[in-house]
C-alpha positions as a printed Julia matrix, in Angstrom:
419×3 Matrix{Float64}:
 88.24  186.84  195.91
 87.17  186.05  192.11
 84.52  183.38  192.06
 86.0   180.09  190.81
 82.5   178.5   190.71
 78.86  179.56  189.35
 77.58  179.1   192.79
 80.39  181.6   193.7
 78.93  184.08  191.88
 76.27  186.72  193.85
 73.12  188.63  192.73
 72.72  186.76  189.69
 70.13  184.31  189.86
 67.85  185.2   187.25
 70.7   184.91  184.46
 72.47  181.94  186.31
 70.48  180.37  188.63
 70.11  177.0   188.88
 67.97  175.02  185.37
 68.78  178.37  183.68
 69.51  178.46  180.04
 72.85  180.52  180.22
 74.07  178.32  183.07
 73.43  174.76  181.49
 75.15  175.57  178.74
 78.39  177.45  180.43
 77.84  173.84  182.91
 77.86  171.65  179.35
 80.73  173.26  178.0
 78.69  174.43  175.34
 80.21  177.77  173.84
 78.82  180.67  172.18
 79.35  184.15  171.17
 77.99  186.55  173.78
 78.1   190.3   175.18
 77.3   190.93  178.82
 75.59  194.15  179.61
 75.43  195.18  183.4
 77.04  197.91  185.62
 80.66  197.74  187.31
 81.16  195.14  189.5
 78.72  193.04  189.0
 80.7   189.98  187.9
 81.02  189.95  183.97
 84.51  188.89  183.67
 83.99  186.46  186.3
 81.39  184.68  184.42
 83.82  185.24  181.0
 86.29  183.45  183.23
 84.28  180.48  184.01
 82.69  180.32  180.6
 86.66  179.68  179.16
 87.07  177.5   182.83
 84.23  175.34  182.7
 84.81  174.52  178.57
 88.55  173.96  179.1
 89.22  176.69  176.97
 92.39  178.75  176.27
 91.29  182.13  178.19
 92.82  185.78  176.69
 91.51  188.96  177.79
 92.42  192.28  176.5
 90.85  195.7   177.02
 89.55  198.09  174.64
 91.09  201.18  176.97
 94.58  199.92  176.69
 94.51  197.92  173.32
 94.41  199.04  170.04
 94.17  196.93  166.78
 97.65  195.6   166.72
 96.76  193.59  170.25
 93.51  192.62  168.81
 95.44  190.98  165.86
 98.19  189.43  168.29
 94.88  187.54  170.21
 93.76  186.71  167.52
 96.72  185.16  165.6
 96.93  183.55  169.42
 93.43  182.0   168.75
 94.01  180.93  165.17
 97.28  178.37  166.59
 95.05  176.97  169.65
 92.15  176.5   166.65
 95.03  174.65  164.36
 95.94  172.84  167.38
 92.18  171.39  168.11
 91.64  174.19  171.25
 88.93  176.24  171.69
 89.66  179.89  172.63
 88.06  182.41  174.76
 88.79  185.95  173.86
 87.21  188.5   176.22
 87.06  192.21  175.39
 86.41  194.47  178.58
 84.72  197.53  177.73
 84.07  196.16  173.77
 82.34  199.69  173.54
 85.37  201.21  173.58
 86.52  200.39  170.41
 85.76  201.81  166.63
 83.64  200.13  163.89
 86.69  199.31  162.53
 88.09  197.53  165.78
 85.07  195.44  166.01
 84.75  194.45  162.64
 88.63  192.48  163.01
 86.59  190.15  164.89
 83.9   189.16  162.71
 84.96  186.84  160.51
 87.34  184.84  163.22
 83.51  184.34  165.17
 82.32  183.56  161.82
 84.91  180.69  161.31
 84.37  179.74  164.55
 88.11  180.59  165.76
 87.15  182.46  168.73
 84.5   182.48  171.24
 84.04  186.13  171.45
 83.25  187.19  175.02
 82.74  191.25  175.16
 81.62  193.01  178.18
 79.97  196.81  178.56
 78.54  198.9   180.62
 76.71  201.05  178.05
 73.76  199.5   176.02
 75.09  197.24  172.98
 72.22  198.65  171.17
 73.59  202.04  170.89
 77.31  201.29  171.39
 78.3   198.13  169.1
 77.64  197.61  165.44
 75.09  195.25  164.17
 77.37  193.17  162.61
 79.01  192.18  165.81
 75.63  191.82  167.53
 73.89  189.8   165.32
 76.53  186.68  166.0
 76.45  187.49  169.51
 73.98  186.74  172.28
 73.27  189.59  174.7
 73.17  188.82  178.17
 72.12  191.48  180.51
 73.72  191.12  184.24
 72.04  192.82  187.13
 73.71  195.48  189.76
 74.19  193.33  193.29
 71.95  193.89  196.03
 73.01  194.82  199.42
 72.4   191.5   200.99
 74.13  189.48  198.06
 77.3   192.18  198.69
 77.31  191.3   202.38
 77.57  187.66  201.25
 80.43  188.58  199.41
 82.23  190.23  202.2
 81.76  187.49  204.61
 82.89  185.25  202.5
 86.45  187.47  202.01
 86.39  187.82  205.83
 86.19  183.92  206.3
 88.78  183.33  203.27
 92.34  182.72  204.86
 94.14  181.5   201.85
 93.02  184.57  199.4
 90.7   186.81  201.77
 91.25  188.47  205.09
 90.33  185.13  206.99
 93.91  185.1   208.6
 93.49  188.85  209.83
 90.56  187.92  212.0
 88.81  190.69  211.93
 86.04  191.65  214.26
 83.31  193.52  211.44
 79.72  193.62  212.48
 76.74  193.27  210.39
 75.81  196.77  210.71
 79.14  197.52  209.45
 79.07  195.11  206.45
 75.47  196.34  205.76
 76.41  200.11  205.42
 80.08  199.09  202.94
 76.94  196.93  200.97
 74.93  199.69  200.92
 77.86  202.32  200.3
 79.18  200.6   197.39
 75.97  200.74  195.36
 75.69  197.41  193.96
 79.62  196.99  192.88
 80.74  193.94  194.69
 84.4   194.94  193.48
 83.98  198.15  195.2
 83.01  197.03  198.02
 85.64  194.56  198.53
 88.17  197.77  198.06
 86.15  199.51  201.24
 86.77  196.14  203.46
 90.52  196.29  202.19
 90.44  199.56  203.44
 89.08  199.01  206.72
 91.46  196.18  207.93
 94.17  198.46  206.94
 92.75  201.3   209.61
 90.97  198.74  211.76
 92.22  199.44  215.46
 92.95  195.34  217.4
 91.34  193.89  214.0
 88.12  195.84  214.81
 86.81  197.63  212.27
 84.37  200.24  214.36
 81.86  203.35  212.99
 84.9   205.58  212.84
 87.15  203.12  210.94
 84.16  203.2   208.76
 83.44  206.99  208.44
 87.1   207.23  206.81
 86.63  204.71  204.61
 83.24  206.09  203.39
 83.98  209.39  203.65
 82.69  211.04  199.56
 81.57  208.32  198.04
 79.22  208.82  195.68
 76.49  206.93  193.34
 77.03  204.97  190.37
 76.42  207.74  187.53
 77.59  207.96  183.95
 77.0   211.55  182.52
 77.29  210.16  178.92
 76.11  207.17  178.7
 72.24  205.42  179.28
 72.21  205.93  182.94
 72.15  209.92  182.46
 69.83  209.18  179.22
 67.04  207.09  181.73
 67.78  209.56  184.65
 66.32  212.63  182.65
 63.77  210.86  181.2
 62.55  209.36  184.63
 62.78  213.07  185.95
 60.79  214.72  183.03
 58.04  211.82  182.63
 57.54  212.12  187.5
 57.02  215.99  185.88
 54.58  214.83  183.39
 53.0   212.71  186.02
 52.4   215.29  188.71
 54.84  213.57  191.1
 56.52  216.05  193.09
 58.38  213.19  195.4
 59.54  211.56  192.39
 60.71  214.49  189.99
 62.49  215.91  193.63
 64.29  212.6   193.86
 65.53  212.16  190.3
 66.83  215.71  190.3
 68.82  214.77  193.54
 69.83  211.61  192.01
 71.21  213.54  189.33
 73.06  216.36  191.1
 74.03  213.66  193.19
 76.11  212.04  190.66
 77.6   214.73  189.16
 75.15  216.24  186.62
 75.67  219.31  185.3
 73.41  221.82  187.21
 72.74  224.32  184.29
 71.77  221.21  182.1
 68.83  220.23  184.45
 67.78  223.91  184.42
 67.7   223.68  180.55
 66.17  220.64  180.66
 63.2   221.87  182.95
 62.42  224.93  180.54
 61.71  222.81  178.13
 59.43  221.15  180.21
 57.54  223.9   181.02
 56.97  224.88  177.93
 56.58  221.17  176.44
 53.96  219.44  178.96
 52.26  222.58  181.09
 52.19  225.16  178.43
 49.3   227.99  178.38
 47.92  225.33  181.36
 50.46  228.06  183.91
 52.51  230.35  181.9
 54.09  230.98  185.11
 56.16  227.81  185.19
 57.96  229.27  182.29
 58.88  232.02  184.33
 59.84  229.95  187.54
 62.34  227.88  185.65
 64.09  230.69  184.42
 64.25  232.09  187.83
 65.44  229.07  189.11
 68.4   229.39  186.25
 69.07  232.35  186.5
 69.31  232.16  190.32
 71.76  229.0   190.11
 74.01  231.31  187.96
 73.87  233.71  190.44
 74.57  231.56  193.43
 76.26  228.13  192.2
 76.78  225.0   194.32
 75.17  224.32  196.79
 72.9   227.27  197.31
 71.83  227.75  193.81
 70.1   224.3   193.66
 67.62  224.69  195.99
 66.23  227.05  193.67
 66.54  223.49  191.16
 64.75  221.77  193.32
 61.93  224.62  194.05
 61.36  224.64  190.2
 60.91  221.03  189.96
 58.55  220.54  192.86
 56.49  223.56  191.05
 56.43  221.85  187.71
 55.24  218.41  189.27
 52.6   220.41  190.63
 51.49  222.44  188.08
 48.31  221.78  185.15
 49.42  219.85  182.37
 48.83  220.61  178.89
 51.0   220.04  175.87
 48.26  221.56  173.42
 51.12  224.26  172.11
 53.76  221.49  171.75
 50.99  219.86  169.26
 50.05  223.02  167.51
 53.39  224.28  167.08
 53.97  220.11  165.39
 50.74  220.73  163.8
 51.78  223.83  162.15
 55.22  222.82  160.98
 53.89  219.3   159.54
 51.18  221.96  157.6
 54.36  224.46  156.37
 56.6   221.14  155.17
 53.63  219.51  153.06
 51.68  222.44  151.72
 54.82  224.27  150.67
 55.24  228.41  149.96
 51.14  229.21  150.06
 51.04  232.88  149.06
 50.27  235.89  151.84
 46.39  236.75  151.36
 46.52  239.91  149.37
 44.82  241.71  151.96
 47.04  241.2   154.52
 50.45  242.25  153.0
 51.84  245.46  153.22
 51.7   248.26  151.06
 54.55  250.45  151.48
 54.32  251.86  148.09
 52.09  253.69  145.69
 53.09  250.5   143.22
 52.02  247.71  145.72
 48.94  249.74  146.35
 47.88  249.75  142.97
 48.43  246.17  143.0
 45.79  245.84  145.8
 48.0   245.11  148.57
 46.21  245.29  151.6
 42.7   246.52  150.1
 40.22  245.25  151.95
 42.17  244.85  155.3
 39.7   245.25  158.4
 41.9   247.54  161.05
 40.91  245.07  164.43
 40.48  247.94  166.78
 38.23  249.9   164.45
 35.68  247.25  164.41
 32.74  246.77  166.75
 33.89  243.92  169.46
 37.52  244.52  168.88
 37.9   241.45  165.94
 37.01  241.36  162.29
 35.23  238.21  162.45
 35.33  237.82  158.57
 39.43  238.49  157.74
 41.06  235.34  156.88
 44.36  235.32  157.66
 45.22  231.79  157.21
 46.6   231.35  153.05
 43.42  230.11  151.08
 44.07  226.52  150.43
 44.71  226.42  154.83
 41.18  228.44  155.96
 39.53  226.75  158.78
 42.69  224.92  159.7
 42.93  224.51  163.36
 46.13  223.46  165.04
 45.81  224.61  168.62
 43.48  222.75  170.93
 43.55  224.17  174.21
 42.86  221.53  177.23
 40.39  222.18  179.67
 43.26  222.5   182.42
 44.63  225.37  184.23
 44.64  228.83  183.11
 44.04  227.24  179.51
 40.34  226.22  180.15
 39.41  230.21  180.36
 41.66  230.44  176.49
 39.84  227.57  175.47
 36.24  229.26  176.19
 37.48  232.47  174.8
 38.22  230.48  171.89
 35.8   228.37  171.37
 33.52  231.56  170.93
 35.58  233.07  168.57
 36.0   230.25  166.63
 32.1   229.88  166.12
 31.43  233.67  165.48
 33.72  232.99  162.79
 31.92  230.8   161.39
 28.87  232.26  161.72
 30.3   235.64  159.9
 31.25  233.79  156.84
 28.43  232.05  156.1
C-alpha cells in the first residue's frame, strides 16, 4: 500500500503540498542532498522512493541497524558505476542515526562529488544525532506524525485496493471502526495498516465488529522513546506545567510518561528537583511530599505506587513558586569560582589550641545567644573582600514572604550597627 504518487502520500501537506518548495523540485526532477526528520510511519521512505522515482534515478536503500561499513562501501562503489555510466543514484539510509562518525563520514566526499544523492531518514533530531559535516551538505526536512483523519484515508484506500490492498476481501469496516485503528495507531500510518491486516484475518463473514477490534487493540501503547528527544521534550513539558502552576497539564505529562514506559523512580527524581529548584523556601513542604511520594512508589511499585506520582505532581503545580535558593546557591558558586580561596575572618575560626589562640583565632567572636536580641548585629562572617554580598533574595511568595520580612530587618540592623 506504498504511495506511488505525491498525491498518494497523507498528512503531509505543509512539506508537500501542492506550489511547495520540496515538492516542485522532487516534481522537476531536481535532486538534492536531504535528511527527513519525523516519527515512524509517517512516510519518509516513501517520499525517498519517489524522490529516486520521479528523477529516474537508480534507487538503493540500506539500513544503518543491519549494515555496517562494508555495505556502505558496496552502495557506494554501486553509485560510483551508475555515475560513470551518466545515472544519477539515490542512496537512502534508514535510521542514518544509527551509525558512527566514522560511518557517516564514508559518505561525504561521494555527496561532495556529486556521486550520490544522499537520502537519510531519522527519528531522533539530526541536530543531536548526525555530525555537522554530513548536515551541512544536507537539507533537513522535518515530516509530521499523521492525523487520525489522514490515517482513515489511508485505510480506505487499502480497503478499496484489490490489486495490492484488501479490496478483493470485501470487508464490511465501519467508520467508527477505522476511526478508533486511526486513533489507536498514534499517527503511524504503517501501524495502522498492520491493525487492519489484523482484523480481516479475525474478521467473522468479512465483518470486522468491536470485538474483532478489542483483540486487535488489545496493549497498545503510545509512541514513546525513553532515550531519545521525545523523553527529552516530555520532561521538560512536565517540569515547565510545574513551573506554570498547571495541575491538569503537569498530571497529564506524568501520565503520558508512565504511559509510555518511563521509568517511575526517574519521574520521582525528577520532581525533587523540582521542588527544590522552582518552589524552594516558597513551601518547604513540597520537598517533603516528593520524597514521600518516592519513597511510597518503592514501597508499593506498579500500579499502586504511582498514584502517590501523581499526588506529588498535582501538589507541586499547586504550590508558591520561588527559585530564589536555586539563584543564591548560582550566586554563591559564581562568587567561590571568581574570587578564589578568600581567607576565614580571624574571628571566626577555631581555636583548639593554646598556639592558635595566641595567634588570635577567634578573639573577638560575639557568642549569638549571649547577645541582647539573639544576633550580633556587627560579626561579619562573610571573608572581607565579600562583606555586604547578598546572594539570596527571597520572593514575596509563600512561606518565603514571612523569611523575606525577617530578613529584610536583619539586613538593615546590620547596617545600621556598622556604621
Amino acid at each position: 500500500m506504498r504511495p506511488r504518487t505525491l498525491d498518494e502520500i497523507v498528512g503531509q501537506r505543509r512539506l508537500l503540498g501542492p506550489g511547495t518548495p520540496l515538492r516542485r523540485a522532487v516534481e522537476s526532477g531536481h535532486l538534492y542532498s536531504m535528511v527527513l526528520w519525523g516519527p515512524p510511519g509517517c512516510g519518509k521512505t516513501t517520499l525517498a522512493l519517489l524522490v529516486a522515482k520521479y528523477a529516474d534515478a537508480h534507487f538503493r536503500a540500506i539500513s544503518a541497524v543491519l549494515s555496517g561499513l562494508a555495505e556502505v562501501r558496496a552502495a557506494l562503489s554501486e553509485a560510483e558505476v551508475n555515475f560513470a555510466q551518466g545515472r544519477r543514484s539515490v542512496l537512502f539510509v534508514d535510521e542514518v542515526h544509527r551509525f558512527n562518525k566514522a560511518q557517516q563520514d564514508a559518505f561525504l566526499p561521494h555527496i561532495e562529488r556529486g556521486i550520490i544523492v544522499f537520502v537519510g531518514a531519522t527519528t531522533e533530531n539530526p541536530s543531536f544525532e548526525l555530525n555537522s559535516a554530513l548536515l551541512s551538505r544536507c537539507r533537513v526536512h522535518v515530516m509530521d506524525a499523521i492525523g487520525s483523519d489522514d490515517i482513515v484515508l489511508a485505510l480506505r484506500r487499502a480497503l478499496g485496493d484489490g490489486e495490492r490492498g484488501l479490496g478483493s476481501l470485501h470487508l464490511q469496516v465501519d467508520d467508527e471502526a477505522l476511526a478508533l485503528m486511526a486513533q489507536a495507531a498514534d499517527g503511524d500510518v504503517r501501524r495502522a495498516l498492520t491493525f487492519l491486516e489484523i482484523a480481516s484475518e479475525l474478521a467473522v463473514d468479512g465483518r470486522i465488529d468491536g470485538d474483532t477490534l478489542q483483540q486487535v487493540l488489545a496493549d497498545r501503547t503510545r509512541r514513546f522513546d525513553k532515550g531519545g528527544e521525545q523523553f527529552y521534550d516530555q520532561i521538560s513539558a512536565l517540569h515547565k506545567s510545574v513551573r506554570s502552576s498547571d495541575p491538569d497539564a503537569a498530571l497529564y505529562w506524568l501520565v503520558r510518561m508512565l504511559d509510555g514506559g518511563c521509568e517511575p523512580l526517574y519521574l520521582a527524581r525528577r520532581m525533587v528537583r523540582m521542588a527544590t529548584e522552582d518552589i524552594g523556601l516558597a513551601d518547604p513542604r513540597a520537598w517533603t511530599v516528593t520524597l514521600h511520594a518516592w519513597d511510597t512508589y518503592e514501597r508499593l511499585g506498579s500500579p499502586e505506587g504511582e498514584l502517590a506520582l501523581a499526588e506529588a505532581a498535582l501538589y507541586l503545580a499547586m504550590a508558591p513558586k520561588s527559585n530564589a535558593a536555586y539563584v543564591a546557591y548560582g550566586g554563591a558558586r559564581s562568587a567561590v569560582r571568581e574570587t578564589g580561596t578568600l581567607e576565614v575572618p580571624m574571628h571566626l575560626r577555631n581555636a583548639p589550641t593554646k598556639l592558635m589562640k595566641g595567634l588570635g583565632y577567634g578573639k573577638g567572636y560575639q557568642y549569638d545567644p549571649d547577645v541582647e536580641g539573639g544576633v550580633a548585629l556587627d560579626q561579619q562572617c562573610l571573608p572581607d573582600a565579600l562583606a555586604g554580598a547578598e546572594f539570596y533574595s527571597p520572593t514575596e511568595n509563600g512561606i518565603e514572604a514571612k523569611i523575606k520580612q525577617k530578613l529584610d530587618a536583619l539586613r538593615g540592623a546590620r547596617a545600621r550597627a556598622r556604621k
